[in-house]
Each structure stands twice: as C-alpha cells, then as structure tokens.
N, C-alpha and C positions, 0 to 999 in steps of 0.2 A: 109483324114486327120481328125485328131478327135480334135474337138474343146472343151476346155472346160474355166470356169470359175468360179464363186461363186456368190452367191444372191446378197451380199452387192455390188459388180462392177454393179451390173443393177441397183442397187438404184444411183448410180453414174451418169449414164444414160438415165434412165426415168424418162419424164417429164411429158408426157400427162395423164390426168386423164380418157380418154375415148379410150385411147390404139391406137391412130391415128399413131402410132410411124413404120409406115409400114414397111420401108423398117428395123429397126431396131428387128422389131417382129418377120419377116422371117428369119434372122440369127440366133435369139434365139432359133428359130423352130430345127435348125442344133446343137444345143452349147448342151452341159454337165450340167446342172449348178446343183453347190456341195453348200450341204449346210455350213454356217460357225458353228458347233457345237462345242461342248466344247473342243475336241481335237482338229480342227484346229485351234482353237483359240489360243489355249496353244502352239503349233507351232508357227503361227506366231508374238505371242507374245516374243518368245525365239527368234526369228529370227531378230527381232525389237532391240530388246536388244544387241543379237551379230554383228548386222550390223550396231549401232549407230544412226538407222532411227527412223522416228514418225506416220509412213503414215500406218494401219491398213488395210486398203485395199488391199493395193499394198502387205504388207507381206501374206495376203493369197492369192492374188495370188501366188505368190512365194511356199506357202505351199501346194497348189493345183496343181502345178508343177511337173511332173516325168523326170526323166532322161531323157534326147534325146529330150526332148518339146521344143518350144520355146516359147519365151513369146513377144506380141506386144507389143508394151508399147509407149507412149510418154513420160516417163518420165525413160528413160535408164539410168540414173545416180543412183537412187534411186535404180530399181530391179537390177541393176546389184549390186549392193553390199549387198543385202536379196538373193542373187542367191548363192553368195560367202560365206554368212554364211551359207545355206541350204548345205554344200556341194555337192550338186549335178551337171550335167552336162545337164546345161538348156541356151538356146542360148536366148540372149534377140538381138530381132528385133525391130530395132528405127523406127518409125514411125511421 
C-alpha cells in the first residue's frame, strides 16, 4: 500500500521539539510526503471554493489524492465533499 500525505498534515501533528514522537516517526518513515507548492496549492484552493469548505489542509489532501486512493480522515464530512469537487474516484475511510 503506498501511503502518502503533505508537509502541512505533519505540522498538524507534530508536537515535540526533540522528535520523541516515536511511534509517529516510524510511519512517516513509510509515508510519501508531497510538498504543498504553488500548483497544489492552486488546486486545493479551487477545490475549497467548489466544495464550499475553509479547511486548507484537508483540500490538499484531497489534491494529493489519485484515483483508487483512499483517504483516512476523521473529519469525512469535509473531504468527502473536496473529494466530490476533485472529481476523482477516492474512497474516504472514517476513522
């Protein structure tokens, strides 16, 4: 399974300053992470806008997304409707 994400979702997540975040280091160790540049940005900025959401994060995830992906999420209400504007065919998994 190929995990990925974006820089800004670890800022969401990391907290410690001396990198004590063990068990969450070793997943990163496995994960993707994409930077948010000026094109995804412009993405999930469009995606923001046709989905009527405000949460930047979460639309790049959504923009980070390929067809057949799915997406964890705890907040399913939100990327399922950046999913819906992305057209694409990305399963979100509520957690």
């Amino acid at each position: 399974m190929d995990l990925r994400t974006t820089g800004i979702v670890i800022a969401q997540v990391w907290r410690d300053p001396a990198g004590r975040q063990v068990e969450l280091a070793r997943l990163l160790n496995a994960v993707e992470v994409r930077p948010v540049d000026r094109s995804m940005g412009q993405e999930a900025g469009v995606l923001l806008a046709r989905a009527g959401r405000g949460d930047a994060v979460d639309a790049t995830v959504v923009a980070a997304a390929r067809t057949g992906d799915r997406i964890v999420t705890g907040d399913p209400v939100d990327i399922r409707a950046l999913v819906a504007a992305s057209n694409r065919a990305v399963y979100v998994v509520p957690c």
